[in-house]
C-alpha positions as CSV (number, residue, x, y, z in Angstrom):
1,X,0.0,0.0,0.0
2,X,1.1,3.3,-0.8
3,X,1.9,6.1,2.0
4,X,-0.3,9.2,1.7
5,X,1.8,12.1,1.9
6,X,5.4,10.6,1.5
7,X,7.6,12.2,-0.8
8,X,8.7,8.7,-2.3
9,X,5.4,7.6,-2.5
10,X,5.0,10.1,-5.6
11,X,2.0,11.6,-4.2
12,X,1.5,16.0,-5.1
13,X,-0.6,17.6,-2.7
14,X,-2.1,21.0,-4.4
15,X,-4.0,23.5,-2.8
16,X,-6.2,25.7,-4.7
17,X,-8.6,28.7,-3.5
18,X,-11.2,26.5,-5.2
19,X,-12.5,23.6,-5.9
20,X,-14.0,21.9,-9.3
21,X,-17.7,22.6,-8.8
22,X,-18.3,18.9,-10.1
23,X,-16.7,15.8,-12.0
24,X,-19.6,16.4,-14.8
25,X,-17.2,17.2,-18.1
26,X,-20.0,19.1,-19.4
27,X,-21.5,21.2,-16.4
28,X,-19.2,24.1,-16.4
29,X,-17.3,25.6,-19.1
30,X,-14.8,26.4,-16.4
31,X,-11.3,26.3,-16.7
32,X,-10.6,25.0,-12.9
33,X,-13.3,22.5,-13.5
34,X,-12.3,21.4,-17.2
35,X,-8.4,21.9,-15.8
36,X,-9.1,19.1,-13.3
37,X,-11.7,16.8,-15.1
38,X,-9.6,16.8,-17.9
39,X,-6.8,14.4,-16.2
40,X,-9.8,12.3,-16.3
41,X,-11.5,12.5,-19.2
42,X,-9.9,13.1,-22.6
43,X,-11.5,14.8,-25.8
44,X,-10.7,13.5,-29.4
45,X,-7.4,16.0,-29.9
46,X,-5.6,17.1,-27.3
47,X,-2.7,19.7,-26.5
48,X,0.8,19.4,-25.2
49,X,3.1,21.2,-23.5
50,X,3.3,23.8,-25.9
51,X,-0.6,23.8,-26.5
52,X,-0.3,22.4,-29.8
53,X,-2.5,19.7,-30.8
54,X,-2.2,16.2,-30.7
55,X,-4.0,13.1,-31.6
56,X,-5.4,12.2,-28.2
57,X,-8.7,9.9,-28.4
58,X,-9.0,10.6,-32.7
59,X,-5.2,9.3,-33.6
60,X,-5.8,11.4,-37.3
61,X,-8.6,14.2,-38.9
62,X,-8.7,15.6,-41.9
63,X,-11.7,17.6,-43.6
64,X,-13.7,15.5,-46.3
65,X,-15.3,18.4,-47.8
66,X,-15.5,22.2,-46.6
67,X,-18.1,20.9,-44.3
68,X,-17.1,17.7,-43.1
69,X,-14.3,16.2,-40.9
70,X,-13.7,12.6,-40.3
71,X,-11.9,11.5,-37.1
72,X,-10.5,8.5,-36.9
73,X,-10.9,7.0,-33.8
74,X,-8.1,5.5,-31.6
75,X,-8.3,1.6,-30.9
76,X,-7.7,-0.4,-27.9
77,X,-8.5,2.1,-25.2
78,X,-10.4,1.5,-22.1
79,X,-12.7,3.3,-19.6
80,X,-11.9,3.3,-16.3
81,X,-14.5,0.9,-15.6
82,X,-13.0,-1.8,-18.9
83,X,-15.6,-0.7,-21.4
84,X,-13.9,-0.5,-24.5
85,X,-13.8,3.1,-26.3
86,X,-16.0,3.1,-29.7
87,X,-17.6,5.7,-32.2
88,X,-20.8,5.2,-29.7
89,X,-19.3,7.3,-27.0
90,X,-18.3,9.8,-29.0
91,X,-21.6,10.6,-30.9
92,X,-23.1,9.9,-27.4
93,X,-21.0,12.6,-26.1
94,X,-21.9,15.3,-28.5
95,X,-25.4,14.9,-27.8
96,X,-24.8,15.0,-24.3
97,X,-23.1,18.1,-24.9
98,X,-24.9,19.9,-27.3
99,X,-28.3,18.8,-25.0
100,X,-30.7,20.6,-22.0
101,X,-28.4,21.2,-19.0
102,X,-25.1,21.9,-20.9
103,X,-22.6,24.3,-20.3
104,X,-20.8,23.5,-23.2
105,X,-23.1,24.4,-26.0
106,X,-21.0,26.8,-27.4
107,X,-18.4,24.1,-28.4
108,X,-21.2,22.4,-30.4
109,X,-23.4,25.0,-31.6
110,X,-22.0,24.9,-34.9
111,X,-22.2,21.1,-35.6
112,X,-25.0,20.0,-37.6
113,X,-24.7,16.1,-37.1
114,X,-22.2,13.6,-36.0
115,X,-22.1,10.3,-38.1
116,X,-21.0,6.9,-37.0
117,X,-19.0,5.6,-39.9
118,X,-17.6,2.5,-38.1
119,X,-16.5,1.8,-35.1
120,X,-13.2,3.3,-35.0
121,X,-14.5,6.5,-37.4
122,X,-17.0,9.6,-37.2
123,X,-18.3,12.5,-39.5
124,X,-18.8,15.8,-38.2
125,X,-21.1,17.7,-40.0
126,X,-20.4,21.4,-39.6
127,X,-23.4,24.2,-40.6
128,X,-20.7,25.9,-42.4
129,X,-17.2,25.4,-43.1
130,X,-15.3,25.5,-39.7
131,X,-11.7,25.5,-40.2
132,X,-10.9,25.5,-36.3
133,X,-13.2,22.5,-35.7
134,X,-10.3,20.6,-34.0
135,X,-9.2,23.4,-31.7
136,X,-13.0,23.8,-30.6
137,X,-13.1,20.5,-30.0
138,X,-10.1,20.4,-27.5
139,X,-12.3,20.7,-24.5
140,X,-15.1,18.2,-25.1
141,X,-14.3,15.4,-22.9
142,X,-16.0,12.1,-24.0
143,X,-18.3,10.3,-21.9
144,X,-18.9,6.5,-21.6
145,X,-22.5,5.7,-23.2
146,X,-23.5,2.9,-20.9
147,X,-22.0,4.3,-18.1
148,X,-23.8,7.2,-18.1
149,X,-27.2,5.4,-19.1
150,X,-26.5,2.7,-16.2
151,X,-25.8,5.4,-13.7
152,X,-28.8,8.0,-14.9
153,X,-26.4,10.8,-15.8
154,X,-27.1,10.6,-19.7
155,X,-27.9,14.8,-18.8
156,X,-25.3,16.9,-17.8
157,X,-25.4,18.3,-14.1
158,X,-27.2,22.1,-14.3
159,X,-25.7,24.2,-12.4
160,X,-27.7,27.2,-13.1
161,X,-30.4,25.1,-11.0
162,X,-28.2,23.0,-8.7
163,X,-29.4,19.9,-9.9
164,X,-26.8,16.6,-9.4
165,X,-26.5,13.3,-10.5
166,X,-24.1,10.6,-10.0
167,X,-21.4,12.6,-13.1
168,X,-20.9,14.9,-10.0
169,X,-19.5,12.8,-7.5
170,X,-18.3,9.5,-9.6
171,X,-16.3,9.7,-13.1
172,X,-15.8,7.5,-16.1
173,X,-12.9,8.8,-18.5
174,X,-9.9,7.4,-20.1
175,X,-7.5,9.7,-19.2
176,X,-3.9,9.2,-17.4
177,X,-5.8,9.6,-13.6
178,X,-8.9,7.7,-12.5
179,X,-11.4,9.2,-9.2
180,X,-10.5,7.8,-6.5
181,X,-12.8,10.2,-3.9
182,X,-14.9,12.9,-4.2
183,X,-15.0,15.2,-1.2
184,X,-16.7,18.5,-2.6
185,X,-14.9,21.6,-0.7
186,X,-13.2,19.1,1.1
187,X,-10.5,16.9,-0.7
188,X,-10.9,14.9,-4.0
189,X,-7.7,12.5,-4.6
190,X,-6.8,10.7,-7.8
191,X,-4.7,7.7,-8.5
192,X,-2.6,7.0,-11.7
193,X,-4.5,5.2,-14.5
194,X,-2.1,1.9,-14.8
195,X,-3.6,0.7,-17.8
196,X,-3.4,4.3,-19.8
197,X,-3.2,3.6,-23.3
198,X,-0.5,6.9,-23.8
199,X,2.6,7.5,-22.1
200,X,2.4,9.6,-18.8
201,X,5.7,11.7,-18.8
202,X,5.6,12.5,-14.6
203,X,6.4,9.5,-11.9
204,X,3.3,10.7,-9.7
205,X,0.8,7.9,-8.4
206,X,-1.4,10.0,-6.1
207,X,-2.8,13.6,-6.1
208,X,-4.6,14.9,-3.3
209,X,-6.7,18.0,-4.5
210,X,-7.6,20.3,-1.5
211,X,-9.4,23.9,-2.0
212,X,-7.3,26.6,0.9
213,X,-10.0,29.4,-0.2
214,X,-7.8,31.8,2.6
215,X,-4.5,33.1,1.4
216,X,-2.8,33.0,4.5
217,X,-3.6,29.7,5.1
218,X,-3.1,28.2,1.6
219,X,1.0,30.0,1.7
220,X,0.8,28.5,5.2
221,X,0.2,25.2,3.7
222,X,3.3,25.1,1.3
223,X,5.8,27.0,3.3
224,X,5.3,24.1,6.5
225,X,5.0,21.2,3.6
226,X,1.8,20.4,4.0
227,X,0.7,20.9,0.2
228,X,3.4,20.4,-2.7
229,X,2.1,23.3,-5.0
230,X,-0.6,26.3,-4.5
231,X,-2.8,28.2,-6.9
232,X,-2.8,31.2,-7.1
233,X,0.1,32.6,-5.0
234,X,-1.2,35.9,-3.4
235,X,0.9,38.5,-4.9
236,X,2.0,40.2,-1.6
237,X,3.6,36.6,-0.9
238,X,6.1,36.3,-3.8
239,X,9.3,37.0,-2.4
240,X,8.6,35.6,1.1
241,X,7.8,32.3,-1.0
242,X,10.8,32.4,-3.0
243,X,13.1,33.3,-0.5
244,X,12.8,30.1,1.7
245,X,15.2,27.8,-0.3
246,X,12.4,25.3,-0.4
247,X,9.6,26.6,-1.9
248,X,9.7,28.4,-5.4
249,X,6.9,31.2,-7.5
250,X,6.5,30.2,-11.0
251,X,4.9,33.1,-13.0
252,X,3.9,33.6,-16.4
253,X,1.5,35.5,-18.9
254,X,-2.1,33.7,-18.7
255,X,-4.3,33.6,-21.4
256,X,-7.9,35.2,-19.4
257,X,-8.8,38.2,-19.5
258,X,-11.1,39.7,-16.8
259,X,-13.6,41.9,-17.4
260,X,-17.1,43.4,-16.1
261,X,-20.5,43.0,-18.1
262,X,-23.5,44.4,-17.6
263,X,-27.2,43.8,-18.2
264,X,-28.3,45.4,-21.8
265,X,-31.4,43.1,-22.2
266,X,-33.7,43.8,-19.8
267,X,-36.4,46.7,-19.3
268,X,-35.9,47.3,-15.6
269,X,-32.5,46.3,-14.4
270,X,-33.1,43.2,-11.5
271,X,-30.9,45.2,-8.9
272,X,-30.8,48.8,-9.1
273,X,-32.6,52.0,-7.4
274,X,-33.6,53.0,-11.5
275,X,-37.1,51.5,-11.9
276,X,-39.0,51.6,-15.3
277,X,-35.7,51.6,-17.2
278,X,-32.7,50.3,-17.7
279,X,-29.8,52.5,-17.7
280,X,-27.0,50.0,-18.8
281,X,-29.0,50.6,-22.4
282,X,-27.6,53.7,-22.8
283,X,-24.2,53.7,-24.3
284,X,-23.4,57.0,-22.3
285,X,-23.6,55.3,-19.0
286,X,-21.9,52.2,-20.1
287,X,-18.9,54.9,-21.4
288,X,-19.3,56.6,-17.9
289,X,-18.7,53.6,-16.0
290,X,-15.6,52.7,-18.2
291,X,-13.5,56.2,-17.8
292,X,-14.5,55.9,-14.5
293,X,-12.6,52.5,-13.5
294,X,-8.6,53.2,-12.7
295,X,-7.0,50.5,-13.7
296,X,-3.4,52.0,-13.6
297,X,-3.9,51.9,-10.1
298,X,-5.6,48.8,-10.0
299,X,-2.5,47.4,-11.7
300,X,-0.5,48.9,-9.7
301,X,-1.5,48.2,-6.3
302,X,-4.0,45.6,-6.3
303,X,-2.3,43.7,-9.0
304,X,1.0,44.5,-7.9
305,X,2.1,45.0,-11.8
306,X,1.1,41.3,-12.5
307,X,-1.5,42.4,-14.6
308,X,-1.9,44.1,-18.3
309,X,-4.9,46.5,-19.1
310,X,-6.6,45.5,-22.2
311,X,-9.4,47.3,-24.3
312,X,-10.1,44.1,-26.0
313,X,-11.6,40.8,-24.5
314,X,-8.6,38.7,-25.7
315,X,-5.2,39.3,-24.9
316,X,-1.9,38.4,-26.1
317,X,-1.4,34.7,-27.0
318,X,-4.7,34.3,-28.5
319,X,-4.8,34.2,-32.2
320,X,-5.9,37.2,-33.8
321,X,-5.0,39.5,-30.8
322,X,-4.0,42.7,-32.5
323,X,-1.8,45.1,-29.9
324,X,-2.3,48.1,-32.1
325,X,-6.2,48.1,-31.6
326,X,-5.5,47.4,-27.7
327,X,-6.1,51.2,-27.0
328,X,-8.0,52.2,-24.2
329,X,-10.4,55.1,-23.2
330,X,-8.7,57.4,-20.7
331,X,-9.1,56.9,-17.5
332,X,-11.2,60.6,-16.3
333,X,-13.7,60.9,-14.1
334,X,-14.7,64.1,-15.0
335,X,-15.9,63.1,-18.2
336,X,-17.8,60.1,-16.6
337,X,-19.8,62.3,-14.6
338,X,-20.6,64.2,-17.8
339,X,-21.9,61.3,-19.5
340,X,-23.7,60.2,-16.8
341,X,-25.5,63.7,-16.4
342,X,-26.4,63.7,-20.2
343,X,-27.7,60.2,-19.7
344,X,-30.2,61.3,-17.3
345,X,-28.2,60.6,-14.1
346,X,-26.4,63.7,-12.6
347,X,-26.5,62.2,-9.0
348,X,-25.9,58.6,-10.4
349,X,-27.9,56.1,-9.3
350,X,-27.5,52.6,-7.7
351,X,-26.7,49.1,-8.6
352,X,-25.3,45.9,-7.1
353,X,-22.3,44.1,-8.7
354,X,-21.5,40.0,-8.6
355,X,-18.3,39.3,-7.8
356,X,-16.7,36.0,-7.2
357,X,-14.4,36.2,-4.3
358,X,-11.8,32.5,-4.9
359,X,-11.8,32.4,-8.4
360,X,-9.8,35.1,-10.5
361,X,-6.4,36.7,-9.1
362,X,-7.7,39.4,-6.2
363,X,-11.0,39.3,-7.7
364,X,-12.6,40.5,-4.5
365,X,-10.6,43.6,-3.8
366,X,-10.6,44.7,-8.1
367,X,-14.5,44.5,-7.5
368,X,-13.5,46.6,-4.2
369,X,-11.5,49.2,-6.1
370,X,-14.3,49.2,-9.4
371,X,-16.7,50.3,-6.6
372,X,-14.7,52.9,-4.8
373,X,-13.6,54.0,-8.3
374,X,-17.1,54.4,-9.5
375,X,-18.3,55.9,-6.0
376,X,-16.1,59.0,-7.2
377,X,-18.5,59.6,-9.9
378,X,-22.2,59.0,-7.8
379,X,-22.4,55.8,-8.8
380,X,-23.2,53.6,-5.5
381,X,-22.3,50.0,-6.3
382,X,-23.8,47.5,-3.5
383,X,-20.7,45.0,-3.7
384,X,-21.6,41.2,-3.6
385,X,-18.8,38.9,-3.2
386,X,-19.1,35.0,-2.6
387,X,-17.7,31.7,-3.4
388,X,-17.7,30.9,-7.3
389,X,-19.8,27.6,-6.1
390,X,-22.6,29.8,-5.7
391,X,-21.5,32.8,-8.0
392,X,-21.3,31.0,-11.0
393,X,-25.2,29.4,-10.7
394,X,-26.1,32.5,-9.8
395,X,-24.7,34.6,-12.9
396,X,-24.8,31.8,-15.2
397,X,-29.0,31.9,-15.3
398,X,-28.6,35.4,-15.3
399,X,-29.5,36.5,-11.9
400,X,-27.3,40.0,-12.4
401,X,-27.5,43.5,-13.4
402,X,-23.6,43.6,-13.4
403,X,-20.8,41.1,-12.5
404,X,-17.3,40.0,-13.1
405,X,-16.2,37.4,-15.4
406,X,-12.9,35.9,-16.8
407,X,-12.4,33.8,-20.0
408,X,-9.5,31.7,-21.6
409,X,-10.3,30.9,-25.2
410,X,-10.9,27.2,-25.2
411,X,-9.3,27.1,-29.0
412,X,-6.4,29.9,-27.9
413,X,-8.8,32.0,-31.0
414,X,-10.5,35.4,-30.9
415,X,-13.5,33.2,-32.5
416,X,-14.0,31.7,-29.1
417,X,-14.8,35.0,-27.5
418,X,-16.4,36.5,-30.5
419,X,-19.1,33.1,-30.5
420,X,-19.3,32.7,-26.5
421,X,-19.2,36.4,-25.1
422,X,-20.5,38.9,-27.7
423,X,-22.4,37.0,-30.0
424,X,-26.0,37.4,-29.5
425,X,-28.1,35.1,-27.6
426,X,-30.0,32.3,-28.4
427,X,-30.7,28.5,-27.0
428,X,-28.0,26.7,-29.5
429,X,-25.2,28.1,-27.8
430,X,-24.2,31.2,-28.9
431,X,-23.7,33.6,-26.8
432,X,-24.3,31.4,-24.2
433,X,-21.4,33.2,-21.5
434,X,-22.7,37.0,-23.0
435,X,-24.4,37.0,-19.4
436,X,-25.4,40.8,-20.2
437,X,-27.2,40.1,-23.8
438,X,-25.0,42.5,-25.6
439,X,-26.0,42.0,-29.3
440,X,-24.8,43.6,-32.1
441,X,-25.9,41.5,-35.5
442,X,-23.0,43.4,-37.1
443,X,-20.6,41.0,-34.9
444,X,-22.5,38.3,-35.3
445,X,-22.1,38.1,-39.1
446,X,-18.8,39.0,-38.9
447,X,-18.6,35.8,-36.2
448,X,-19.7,33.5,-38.3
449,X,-17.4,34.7,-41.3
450,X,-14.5,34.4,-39.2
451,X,-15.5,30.9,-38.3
452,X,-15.7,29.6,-41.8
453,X,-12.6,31.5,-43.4
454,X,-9.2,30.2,-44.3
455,X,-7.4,33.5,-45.4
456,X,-5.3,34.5,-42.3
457,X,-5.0,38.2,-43.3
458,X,-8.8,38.8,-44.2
459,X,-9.8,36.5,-40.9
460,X,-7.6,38.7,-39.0
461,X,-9.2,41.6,-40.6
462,X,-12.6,40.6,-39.8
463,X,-11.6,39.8,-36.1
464,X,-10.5,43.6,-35.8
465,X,-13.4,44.6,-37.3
466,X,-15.7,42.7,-34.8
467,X,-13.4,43.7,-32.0
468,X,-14.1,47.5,-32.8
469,X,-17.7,47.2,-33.3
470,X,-17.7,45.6,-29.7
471,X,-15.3,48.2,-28.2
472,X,-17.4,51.4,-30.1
473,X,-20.4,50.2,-28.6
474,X,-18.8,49.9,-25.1
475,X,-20.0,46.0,-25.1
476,X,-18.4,44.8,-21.9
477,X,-15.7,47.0,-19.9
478,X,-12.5,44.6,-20.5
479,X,-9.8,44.9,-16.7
480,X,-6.9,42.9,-17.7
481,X,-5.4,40.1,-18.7
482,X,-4.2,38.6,-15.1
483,X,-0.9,36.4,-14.2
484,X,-0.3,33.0,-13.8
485,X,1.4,32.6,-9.8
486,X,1.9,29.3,-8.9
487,X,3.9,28.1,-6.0
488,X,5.7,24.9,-6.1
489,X,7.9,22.7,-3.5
490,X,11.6,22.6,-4.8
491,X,11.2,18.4,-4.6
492,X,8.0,18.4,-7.6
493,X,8.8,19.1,-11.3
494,X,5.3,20.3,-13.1
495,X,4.8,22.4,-16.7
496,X,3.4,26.0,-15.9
497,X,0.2,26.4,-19.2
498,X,-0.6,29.5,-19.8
499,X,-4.6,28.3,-20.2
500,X,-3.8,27.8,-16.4
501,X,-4.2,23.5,-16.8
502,X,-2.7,21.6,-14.5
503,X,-1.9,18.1,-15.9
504,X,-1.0,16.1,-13.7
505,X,0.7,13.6,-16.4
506,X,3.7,16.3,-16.3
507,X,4.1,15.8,-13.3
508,X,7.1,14.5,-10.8
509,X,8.6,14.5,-7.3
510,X,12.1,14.0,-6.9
511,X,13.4,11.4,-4.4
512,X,14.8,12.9,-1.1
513,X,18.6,13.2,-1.2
């Protein structure tokens, strides 16, 4: 039997502020969640370390026709439970996916039908042609048919209405780690998959997964060796970390950028002091809010520098990011009060703002310094903060006048943000994370363009296009792209992602000396 907790046992302990909200590969389009299911489950192409893709469960694809892509299948793999892997699962999956519940619709919104062409081969049929088909599908994790039928989880867990089913608490994948226990908010461990059909690059045979949601007590955690490696380190911890000879900081560039949206949909907003209309429809007040967030200062003392201010909703790293556009409005008070006075408001008005409070980098205190910030102008913002496991149901069914959110393109494309965050809505799946309703059918048919188009320099056009559309019409009010801080026992070797993954497949601990 192995010892829990002993270096040569090869078992990582990880603390992070959070937990995943639930094993369900298709209840949360989260990266935490999909960053921890996915060393269970596996989707047909996969990345690496660089975040290339690679054959995973399809060993080859290749488009058929400007619409179709066949995937051929890989053979010989098993479930966790010894149920072989077959074209069944996979078209079982989509439909799973694509069905009532999901919060991965916008992955498969643009399919039109998956084929079964054998056993070891599907057709996808997109609406259109969909060059990036294989990057989109990076993050759909394929289920087990009859497990899911035999256990009553052929549904995805909803987590707009808190609904659970046995995909929450038990898991069936074929990835490199099988669920061992599932303690939500407590502790859910892992053991290595032994009969992995891929090679699994680390030595580790055991991870322990705890959520520290303090700071101080998750830095406590690694600097006495009670957890291997924390996420995120708090900035203001850093140095102390680094300087113990023991413990080390690994930073990077992320790829999420965080940014506030607000309701545009509605008549009267759901939690404001302005009754009979909604003042988030008026570009003016929108504008007002924007000059009126510092985020110099925010970078500069809440972030501690480890941030960079964006005017777009992508940042660098994601294709079609263009720098030059990245410009934005002035920070100036003065001329938010303006606004707000020629909107109708000259002693501002009211309005409560969703914040999650363990999810992003110092999410709390940047919704803290928006307020204070907006305070300045007469806005009064009534601050709610709370844990993302009841922030995200909350927000997700749309419960909100204004919150905070944070995306990582799930293809490392501008398309991903374009078709998830400022597309409009509708019940396929687009739009399906533009919490707010911000539509714009300008960006739309520029959305689906840019989906179906080969031409790098007119796709990239079209992406700059849709991105100043959104940013004229004040759409969402983009913060920053935030900074990976991760902190890591000098005895574990791990790869730093900048989507923020953790696999635990790259993973190592070195033998005492």
């Amino acid at each position: 039997m192995i010892a829990m907790g002993s270096a040569s046992a090869q078992t990582i302990r990880i603390g992070n502020q959070g937990d995943a909200l639930s094993m369900d590969p298709h209840s949360l389009n989260e990266s935490l969640q999909l960053s921890v299911t996915n060393n269970v489950y596996e989707p047909l192409v996969g990345r690496d370390k660089n975040l290339k893709l690679v054959p995973a469960l399809a060993t080859s694809w290749k488009q058929t026709s400007p619409n179709v892509w066949r995937f051929e299948l890989r053979k010989g793999v098993k479930f966790h439970d010894g149920a072989p892997f077959t074209a069944d699962d996979v078209l079982f999956t989509f439909a799973r996916a694509s069905g009532e519940g999901s919060d991965m619709k916008s992955y498969t919104n643009d399919v039109k039908e998956v084929r079964k062409v054998n056993d070891f081969a599907v057709e996808v049929e997109t609406k259109g042609p969909f060059p990036i088909l294989p990057d989109v599908l990076s993050l759909l994790f394929i289920m087990n048919k009859k497990w899911a039928e035999d256990n009553q989880a052929t549904r995805p867990v909803d987590r707009r209405k808190g609904i659970e089913n046995a995909a929450s608490f038990r898991a069936n994948g074929t990835g490199p780690f099988r669920l061992r226990e599932r303690q939500p908010n407590v502790r859910t461990s892992f053991v290595r998959n032994g009969s992995y059909w891929g090679k699994i690059e680390g030595n580790v045979l055991n991870v322990e997964y705890t959520p520290i949601g303090n700071d101080a007590t998750r830095v406590a955690a690694l600097l006495s060796g009670q957890v291997d490696v924390i996420e995120p380190v708090p900035l203001q911890d850093v140095a102390r970390i680094n300087a113990t000879g023991k413990t080390k900081v690994m930073q990077g560039p992320e790829l999420r950028t965080i940014f506030l949206g607000m309701d545009q949909k509605r008549d009267e907003l759901l939690y404001s002091n302005v009754k009979g209309k909604n003042p988030f429809k008026d570009k003016r007040v929108r504008q007002a809010f924007y000059q009126a967030i510092d985020i110099n200062t925010i970078q500069r003392v809440v972030m501690r520098g480890a941030s960079k201010p964006m005017a777009l909703m992508v940042g660098p790293g994601i294709n079609g990011y263009n720098d030059a556009v990245n410009k934005r409005l002035p920070y100036d008070p003065e001329a938010a009060k303006k606004l707000l006075a020629e909107a109708g408001y000259p002693s501002g008005f009211e309005v409560t703002l969703n914040c999650p409070n363990d999810r992003y980098v110092n999410d709390g205190d940047i919704c803290q310094a928006v307020a204070a910030n907006l305070a300045r102008v007469g806005v009064k913002i009534n601050l709610q903060a709370e844990t993302k496991g009841t922030y995200f149901p909350k927000v997700l069914r749309r419960d909100t006048s204004f919150y905070m959110l944070g995306w990582t393109p799930g293809t490392y494309d501008s398309h991903n943000a374009l078709n998830a965050l400022m597309r409009c809505v509708d019940d396929k799946g687009s739009g399906q994370f533009n919490l707010g309703a911000y539509c714009n059918p300008k960006v739309d048919e520029l959305t689906v363009r840019i989906q179906s188009e080969t031409d790098k320099a007119k796709r990239d056009a079209m992406i700059a296009e849709a991105f100043k559309l959104h940013t004229d019409d004040i759409g969402h009010l983009p913060l920053h792209q935030q900074a990976l801080a991760w902190g890591v026992s000098n005895n574990v070797e791990l790869v730093q992602l900048a989507d923020n993954f953790m696999p635990f497949r790259f993973m190592s601990v070195k033998s005492p000396k």
